[in-house]
C-alpha positions as CSV (number, residue, x, y, z in Angstrom):
1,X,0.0,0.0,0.0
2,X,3.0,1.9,0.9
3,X,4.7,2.1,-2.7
4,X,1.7,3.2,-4.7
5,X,1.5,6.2,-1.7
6,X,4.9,7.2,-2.1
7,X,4.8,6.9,-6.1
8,X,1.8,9.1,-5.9
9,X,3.1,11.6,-3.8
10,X,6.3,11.7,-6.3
11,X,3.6,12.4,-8.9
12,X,2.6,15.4,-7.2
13,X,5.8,16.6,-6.1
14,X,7.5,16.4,-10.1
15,X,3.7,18.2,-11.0
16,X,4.0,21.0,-8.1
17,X,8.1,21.6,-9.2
18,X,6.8,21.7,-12.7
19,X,4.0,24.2,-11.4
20,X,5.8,26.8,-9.5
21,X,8.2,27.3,-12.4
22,X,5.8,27.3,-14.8
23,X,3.5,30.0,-12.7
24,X,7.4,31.8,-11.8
25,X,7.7,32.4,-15.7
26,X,4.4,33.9,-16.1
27,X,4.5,36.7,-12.6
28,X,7.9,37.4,-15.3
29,X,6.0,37.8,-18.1
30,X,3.6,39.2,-17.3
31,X,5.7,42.1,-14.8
32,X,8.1,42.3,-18.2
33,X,4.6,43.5,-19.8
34,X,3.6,45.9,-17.2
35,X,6.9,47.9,-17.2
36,X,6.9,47.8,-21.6
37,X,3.6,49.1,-21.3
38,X,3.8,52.2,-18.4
39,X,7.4,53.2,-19.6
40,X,6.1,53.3,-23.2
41,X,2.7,55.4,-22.0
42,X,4.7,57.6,-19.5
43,X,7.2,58.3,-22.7
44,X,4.5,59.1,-24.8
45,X,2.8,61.2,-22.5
46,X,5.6,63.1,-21.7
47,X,6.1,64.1,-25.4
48,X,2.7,64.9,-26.1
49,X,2.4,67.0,-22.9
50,X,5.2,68.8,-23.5
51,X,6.0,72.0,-26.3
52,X,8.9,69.5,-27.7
53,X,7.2,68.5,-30.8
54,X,6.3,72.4,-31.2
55,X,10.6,72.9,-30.6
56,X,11.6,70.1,-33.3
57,X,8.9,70.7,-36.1
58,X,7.8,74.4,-35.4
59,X,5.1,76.3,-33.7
60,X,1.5,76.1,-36.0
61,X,3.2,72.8,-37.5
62,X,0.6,70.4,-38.7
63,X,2.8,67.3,-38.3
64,X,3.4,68.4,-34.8
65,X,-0.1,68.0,-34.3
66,X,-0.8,64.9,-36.0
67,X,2.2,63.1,-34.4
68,X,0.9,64.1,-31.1
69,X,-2.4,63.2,-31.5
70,X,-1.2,60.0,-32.9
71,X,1.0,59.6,-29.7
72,X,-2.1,60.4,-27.6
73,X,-4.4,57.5,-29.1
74,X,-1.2,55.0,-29.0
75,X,-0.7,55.9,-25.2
76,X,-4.7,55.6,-24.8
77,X,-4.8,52.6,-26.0
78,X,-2.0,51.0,-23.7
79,X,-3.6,52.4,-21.1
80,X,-6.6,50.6,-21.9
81,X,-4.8,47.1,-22.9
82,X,-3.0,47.8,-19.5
83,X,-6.6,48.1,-17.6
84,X,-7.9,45.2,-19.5
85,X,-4.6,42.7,-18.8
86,X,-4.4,44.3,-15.1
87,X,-0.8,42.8,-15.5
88,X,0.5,43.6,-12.3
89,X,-2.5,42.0,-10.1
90,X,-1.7,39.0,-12.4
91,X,1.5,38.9,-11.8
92,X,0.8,39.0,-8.3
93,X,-1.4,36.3,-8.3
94,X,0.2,33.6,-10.9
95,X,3.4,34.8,-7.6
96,X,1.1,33.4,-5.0
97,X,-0.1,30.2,-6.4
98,X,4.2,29.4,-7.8
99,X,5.0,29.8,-3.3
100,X,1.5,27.6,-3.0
101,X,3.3,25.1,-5.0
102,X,6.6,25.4,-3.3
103,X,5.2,24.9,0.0
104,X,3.1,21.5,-1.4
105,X,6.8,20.9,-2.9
106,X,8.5,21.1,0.6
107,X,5.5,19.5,2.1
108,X,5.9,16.5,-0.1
109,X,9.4,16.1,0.9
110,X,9.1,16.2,4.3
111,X,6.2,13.6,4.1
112,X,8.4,11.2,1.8
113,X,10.9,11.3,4.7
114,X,8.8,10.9,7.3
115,X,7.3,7.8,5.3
116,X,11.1,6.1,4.9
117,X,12.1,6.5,8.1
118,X,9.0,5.0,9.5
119,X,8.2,7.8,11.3
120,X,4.2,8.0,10.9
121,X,1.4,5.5,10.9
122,X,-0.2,4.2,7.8
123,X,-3.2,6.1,8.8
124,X,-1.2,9.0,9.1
125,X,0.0,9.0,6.0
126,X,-2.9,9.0,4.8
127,X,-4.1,11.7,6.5
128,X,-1.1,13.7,5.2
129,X,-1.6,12.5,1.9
130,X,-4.7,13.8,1.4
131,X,-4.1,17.0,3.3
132,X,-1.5,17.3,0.7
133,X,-4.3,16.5,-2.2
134,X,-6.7,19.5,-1.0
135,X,-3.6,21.9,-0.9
136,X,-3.3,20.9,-4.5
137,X,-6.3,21.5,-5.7
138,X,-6.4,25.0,-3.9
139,X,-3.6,25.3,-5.7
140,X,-5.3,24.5,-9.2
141,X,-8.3,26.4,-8.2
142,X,-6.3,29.8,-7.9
143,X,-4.1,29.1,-10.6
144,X,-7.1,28.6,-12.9
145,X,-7.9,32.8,-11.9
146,X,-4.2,33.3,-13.1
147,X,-3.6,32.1,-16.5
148,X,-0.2,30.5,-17.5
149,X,1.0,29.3,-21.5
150,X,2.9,26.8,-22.9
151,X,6.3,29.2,-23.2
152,X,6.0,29.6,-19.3
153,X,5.5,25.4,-18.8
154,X,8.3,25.0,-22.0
155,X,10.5,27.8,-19.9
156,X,9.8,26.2,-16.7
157,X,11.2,22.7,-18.4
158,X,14.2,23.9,-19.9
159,X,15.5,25.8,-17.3
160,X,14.8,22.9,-14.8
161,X,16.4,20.4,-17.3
162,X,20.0,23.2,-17.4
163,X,19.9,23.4,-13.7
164,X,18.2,26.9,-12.3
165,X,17.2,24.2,-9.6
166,X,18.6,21.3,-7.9
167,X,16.2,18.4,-8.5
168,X,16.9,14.9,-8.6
169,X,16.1,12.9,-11.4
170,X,13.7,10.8,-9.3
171,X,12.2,14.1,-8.1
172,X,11.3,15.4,-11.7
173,X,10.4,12.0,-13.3
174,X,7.2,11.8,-14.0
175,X,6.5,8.3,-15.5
176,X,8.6,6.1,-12.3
């Protein structure tokens, strides 16, 4: 009964390193966004608030205006695409569930110990096990609110595989 416990909780461990990366990589992306976005809009609104298109192409100048007004809707409409993405509060979140998973991570580990050195009851294993289980799917439920894509997962694997992290090879298989 034992093994298949232990192989499950494996399972989960490899799926909650794979996780935390994955949601790690898109808090990135998605701050990386954020900062593109405002610097752009606070650039663009510091040249159309300003007299320095009037200084380069003249006072009166119809291309002055034009390229202003052009800066104005481009600057609108990252402020909108920024409002819409609310990439920060994403980032935020997609930060929150990646230290949810870390903690299941740890969890796991400890557990697995505790398991080989004989150090709880089968029916506290259980209990742990499926204390683990709910934490997981609290896990899934938030990350669900706090989208991730297949660059962040891809990401996540590659830079596991070249050794950002320390894992075993037992720790990150996922077909043991």
């Amino acid at each position: 009964m034992m093994d298949n416990i232990v192989k499950q909780l494996k399972q989960f461990k490899a799926d909650a390193i794979y996780e935390k990366k994955k949601h790690y990589n898109a808090a990135d992306r998605k701050r990386r966004y954020y900062k593109i976005f405002s610097v752009t809009q606070i650039c663009l609104n510091a040249i159309t608030g300003t007299t320095l298109l009037t200084l380069v192409f003249g006072k009166g100048s119809n291309l002055a205006e034009i390229i202003a007004l052009i800066f104005t809707i481009i600057a609108t409409i990252l402020a909108s695409i920024q409002k819409i993405g609310d990439y920060e509060k994403q980032a935020q979140g997609n930060a929150k569930v990646a230290d949810m998973y870390l903690r299941i991570s740890k969890r796991i580990s400890l557990t697995l110990n505790f398991i080989k050195d004989k150090a709880l009851s089968e029916q506290d294993i259980v209990k742990k096990v499926e204390e683990i289980q709910s934490e997981i799917s609290q896990a899934n439920e938030l990350g669900s609110q706090f989208p991730t894509n297949r660059s962040d997962y891809d990401k996540a694997k590659n830079g596991i595989q070249k050794g950002e992290e320390n894992y075993t090879t037992e720790e990150l298989d996922l077909w043991e």
